[in-house]
KETI-117664 format. One record per residue: x, y, z of N, C-alpha, C, CB in turn. Coordinates in steps of 0.02 Angstrom, whole numbers, plus 50000, padded with zeros to 5 digits. Glycine has a CB too. Example, Ala and Ser with C-alpha at 12.3 -4.5 7.8 and 13.67 -1.06 7.14 Angstrom:
REM KETI-117664
506604971650390506154977550390506604983550390505654977650452/506424988850354506844994750357506455000250394507044997050286/
END
This chain:
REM KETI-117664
489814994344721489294994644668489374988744620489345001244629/490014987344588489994982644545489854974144595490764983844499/490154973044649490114965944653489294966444711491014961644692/489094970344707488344969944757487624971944671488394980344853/488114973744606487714976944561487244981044569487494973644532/487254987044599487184994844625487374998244582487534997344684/486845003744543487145009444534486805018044582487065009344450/486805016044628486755021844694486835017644768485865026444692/487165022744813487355018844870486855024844905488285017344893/486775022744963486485028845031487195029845052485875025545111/487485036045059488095038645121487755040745204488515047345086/487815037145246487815038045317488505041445357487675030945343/488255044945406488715046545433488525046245521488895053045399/488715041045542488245039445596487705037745567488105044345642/487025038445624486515037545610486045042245557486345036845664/486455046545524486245053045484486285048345407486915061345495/485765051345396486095050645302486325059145263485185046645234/487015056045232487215063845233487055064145155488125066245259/487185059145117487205060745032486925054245023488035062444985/486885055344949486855050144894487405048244831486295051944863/487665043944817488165041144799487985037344714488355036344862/488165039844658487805036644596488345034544559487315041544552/488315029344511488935027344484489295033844407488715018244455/488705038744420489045043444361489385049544390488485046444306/489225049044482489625051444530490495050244498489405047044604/490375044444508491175039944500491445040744436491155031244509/491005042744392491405041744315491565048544303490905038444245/491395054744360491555060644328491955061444373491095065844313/492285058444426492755061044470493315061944442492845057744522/493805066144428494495065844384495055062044423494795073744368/494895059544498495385054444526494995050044571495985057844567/495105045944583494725039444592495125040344680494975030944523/495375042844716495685043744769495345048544804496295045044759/494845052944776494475057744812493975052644871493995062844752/493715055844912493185053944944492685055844946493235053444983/492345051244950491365050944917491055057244948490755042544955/491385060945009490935068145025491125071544969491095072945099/491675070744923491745077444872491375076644836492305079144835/491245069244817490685070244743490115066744731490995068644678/489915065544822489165063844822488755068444822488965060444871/488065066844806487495072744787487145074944874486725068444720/487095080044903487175081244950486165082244954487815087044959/486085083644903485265085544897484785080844876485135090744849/484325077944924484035072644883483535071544929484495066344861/483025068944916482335067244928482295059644957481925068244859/481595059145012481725052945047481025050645063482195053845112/480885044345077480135042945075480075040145147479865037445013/479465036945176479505034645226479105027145192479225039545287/479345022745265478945014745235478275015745208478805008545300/477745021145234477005021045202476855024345151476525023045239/477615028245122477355031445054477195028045014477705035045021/476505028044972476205023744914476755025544862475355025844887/476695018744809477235017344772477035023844703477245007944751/476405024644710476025030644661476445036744660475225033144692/476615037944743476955044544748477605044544737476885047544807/477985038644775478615040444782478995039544714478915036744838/478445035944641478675035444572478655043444572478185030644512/478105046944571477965055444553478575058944562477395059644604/478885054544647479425059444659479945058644608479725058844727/480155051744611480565048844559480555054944484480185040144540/479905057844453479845057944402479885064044411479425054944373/479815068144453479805076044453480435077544497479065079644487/480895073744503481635073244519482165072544496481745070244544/481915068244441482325065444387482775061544433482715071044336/482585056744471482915051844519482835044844495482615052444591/483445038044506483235031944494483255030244579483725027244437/483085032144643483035030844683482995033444754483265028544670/482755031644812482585034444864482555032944897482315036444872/482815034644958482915031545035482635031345054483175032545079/482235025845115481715027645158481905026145216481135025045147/481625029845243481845031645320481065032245359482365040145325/481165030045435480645028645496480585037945486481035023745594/479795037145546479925043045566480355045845619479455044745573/480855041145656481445046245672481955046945636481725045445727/481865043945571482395045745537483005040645533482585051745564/482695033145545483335028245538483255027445472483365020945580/483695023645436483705021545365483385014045363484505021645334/483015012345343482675006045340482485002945251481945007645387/482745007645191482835003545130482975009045070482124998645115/483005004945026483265009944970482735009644898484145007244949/482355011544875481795012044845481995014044768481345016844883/482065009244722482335011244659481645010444606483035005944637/481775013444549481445012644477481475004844475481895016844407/481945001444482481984994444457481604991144513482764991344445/481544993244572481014990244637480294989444611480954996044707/480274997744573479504996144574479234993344504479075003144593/479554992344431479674991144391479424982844437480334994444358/479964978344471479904972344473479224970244508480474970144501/478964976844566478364976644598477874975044541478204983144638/477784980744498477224979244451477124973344401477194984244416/477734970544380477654965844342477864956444363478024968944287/477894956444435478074952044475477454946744452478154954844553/477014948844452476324942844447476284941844366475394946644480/476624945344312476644945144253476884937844230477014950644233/476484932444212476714925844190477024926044111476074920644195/476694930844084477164928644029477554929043997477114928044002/477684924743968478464921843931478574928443875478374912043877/479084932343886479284934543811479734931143762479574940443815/479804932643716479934929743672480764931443671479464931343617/481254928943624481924930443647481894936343587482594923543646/481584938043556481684942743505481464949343556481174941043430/480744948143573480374953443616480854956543675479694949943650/481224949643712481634952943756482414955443738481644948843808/482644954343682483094958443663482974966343640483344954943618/482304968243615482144973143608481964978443669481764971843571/481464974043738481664976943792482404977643816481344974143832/482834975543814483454976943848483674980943807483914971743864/483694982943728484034987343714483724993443720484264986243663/483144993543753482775001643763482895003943822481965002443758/483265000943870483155001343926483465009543938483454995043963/483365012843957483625018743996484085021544036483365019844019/484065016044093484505017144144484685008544171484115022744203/485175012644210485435004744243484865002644271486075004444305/484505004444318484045000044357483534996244322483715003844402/483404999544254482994994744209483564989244181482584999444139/484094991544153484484986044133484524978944175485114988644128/484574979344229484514973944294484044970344279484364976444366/483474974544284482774974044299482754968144232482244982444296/482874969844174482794964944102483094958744117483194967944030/483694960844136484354954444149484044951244192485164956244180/483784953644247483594947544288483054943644284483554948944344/482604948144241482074943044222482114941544150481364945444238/482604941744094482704936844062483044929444097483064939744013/483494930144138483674924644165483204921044182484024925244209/482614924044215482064919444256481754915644185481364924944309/481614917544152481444913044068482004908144051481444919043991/482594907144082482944902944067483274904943995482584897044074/483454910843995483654914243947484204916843972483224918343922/484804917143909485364919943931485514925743882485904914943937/485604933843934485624940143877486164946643921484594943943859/486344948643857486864953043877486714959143851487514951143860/486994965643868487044971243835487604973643860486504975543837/487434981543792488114984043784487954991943753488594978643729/488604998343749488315001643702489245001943641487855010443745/488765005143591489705004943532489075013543514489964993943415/489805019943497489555026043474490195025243446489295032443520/490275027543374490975028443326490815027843261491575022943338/491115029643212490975033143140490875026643110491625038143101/490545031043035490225027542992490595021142967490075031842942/491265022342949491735017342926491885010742985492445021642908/491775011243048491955008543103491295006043128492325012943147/490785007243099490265006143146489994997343174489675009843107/489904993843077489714989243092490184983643117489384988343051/490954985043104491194981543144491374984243231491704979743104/491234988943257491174991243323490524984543353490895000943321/490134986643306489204983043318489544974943371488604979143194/489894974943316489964967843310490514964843376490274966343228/491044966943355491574967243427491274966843506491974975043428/490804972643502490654974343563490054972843571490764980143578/489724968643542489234963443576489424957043576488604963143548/490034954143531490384947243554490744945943599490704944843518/491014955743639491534953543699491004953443774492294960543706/490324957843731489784958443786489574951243814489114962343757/489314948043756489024941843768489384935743770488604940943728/490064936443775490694930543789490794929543883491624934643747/490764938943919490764940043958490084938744000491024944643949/489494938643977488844937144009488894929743997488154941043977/489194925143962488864917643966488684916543901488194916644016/488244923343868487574920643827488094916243766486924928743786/488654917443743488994912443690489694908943729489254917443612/490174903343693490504902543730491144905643674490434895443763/491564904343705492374905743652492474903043609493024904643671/491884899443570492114896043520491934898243451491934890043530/492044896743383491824899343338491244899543288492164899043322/490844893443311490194891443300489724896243343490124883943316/489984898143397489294901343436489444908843411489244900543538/489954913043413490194916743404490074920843323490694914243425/490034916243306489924916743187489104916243212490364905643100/488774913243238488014913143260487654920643295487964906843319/488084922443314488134929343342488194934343294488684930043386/488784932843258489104938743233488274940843176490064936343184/488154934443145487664933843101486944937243103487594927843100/486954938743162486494941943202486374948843190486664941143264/487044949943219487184957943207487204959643157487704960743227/487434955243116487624960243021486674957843012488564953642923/486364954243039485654954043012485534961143003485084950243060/485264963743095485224969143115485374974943076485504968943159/486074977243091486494981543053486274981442987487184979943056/486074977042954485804978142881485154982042860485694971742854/484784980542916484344983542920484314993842920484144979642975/484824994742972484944999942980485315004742935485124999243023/485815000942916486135003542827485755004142794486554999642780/485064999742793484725002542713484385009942733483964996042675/484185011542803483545016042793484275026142808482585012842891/484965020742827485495027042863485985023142832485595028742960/486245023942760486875024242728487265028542720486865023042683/488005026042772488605029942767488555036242826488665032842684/488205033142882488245037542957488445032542994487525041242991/488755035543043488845033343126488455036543171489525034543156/488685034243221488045035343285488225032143338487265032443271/487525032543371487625027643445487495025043459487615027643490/487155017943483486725014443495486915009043555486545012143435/486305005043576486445001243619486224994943586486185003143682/486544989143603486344982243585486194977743650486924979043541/485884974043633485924967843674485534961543649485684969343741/485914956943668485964951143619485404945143688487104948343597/485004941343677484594935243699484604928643676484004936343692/484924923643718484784918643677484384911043736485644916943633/484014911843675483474902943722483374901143646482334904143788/482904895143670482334891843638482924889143568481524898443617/483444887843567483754888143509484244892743467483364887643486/483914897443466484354904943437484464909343486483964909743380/484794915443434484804921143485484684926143413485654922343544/484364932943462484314938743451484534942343484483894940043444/484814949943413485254954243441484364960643411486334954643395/484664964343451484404971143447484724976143455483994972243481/484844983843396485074987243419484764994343430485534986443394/484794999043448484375003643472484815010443483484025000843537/484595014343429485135020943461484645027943402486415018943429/485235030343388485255037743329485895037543302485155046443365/485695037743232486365040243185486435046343170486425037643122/487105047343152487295056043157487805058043231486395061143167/488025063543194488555067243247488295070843301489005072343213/487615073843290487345076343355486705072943341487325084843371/486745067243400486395061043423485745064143456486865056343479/486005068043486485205070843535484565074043468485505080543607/484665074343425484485077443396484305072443327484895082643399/484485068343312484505060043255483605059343285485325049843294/483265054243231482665049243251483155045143266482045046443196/482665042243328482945034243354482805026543322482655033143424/483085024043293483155016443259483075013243305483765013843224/482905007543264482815000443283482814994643275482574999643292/483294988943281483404984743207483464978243236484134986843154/483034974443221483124966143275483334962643210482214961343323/483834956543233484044950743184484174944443242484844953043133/484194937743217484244933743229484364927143216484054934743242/484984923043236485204916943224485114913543258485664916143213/485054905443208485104896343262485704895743269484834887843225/485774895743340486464891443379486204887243429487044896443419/
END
């Protein structure tokens, strides 16, 4: 999953498909030594090459699935049909340019991994370089969490280098942001996701979450800032 950037595999067994394989499979396993029949999803839904992309989203959506196998009608495996497939289907002929502010705000809404990709790879195609991340931890910790963990995010993606000019250009970013969010939620923590864009000159950070201890339940924020580096 990580060096092919997958988050669901198809499991075959022979020519059978027996399960489905997700990367939150892997994060709930309590030993990393088990094997994938214990804690792959054994139940799951499958399309064939002529299902319209209309339906097999429906299935997607009344499944609560980011993906789906398709298989011939005897049943060989012939592809793997994700949210981020058809996401790139629909907006493939889309020429235009977003902006690095606009696309930091898409990446930090993103939902799931397959949209996360889906952003990353077409911010790159803009010749844009962007990272994300998420930081959840208390009020006292927050804005420097903000901050940490979108400079180790975006050190690790490219978008800045190790030095302290790009890095203070960054940081500047975030306390923009974060300022924003202190004025309207003073003296909470929460959760949020960031991700930082940089072209054309600058970069923008965006962060995107709920403050408060029970998050499911917070309004969701939203707070863009941005520096020249």
């Amino acid at each position: 999953m990580r060096s092919e950037r997958q988050s669901r595999l198809v499991v075959c067994d022979g020519g059978e498909i027996v399960g489905i394989l997700v990367d939150s499979d892997i994060l709930r396993a309590d030993d990393l030594d088990r094997l994938v029949r214990d804690v792959m999803t054994t139940s799951f839904r499958k399309v064939c090459p002529n299902t319209t992309i209309r339906e097999a989203g429906n299935l997607m959506i009344d499944n609560d699935v980011g993906g789906l196998p398709v298989v011939t009608s005897d049943g060989a495996l012939v592809g793997l049909l994700t949210a981020r497939d058809i996401l790139r289907g629909y907006l493939r002929e889309e020429k235009t340019r977003v902006s690095v502010e606009s696309g930091a705000i898409y990446l930090a809404m993103t939902r799931s991994r397959e949209y996360e990709h889906y952003w990353l790879d077409r911010l790159q195609g803009f010749g844009y370089k962007a990272a994300v991340t998420q930081v959840g931890t208390s009020a006292e910790l927050l804005a420097l969490k903000l901050r940490e963990s979108m400079i180790a995010a975006s050190v690790a993606r490219g978008v800045v280098q190790e030095v302290s000019r790009e890095k203070i250009a960054l940081s500047n970013a975030v306390r923009d942001a974060y300022a924003q969010l202190a004025m309207s939620n003073p003296g909470l923590g929460g959760g949020f996701k960031l991700a930082a864009v940089r072209g054309d000159g600058r970069i923008s950070v965006a962060i995107f979450g709920r403050f408060g201890h029970a998050l499911v339940d917070g309004p969701e924020q939203l707070a863009v800032g941005y520096s020249v580096i």
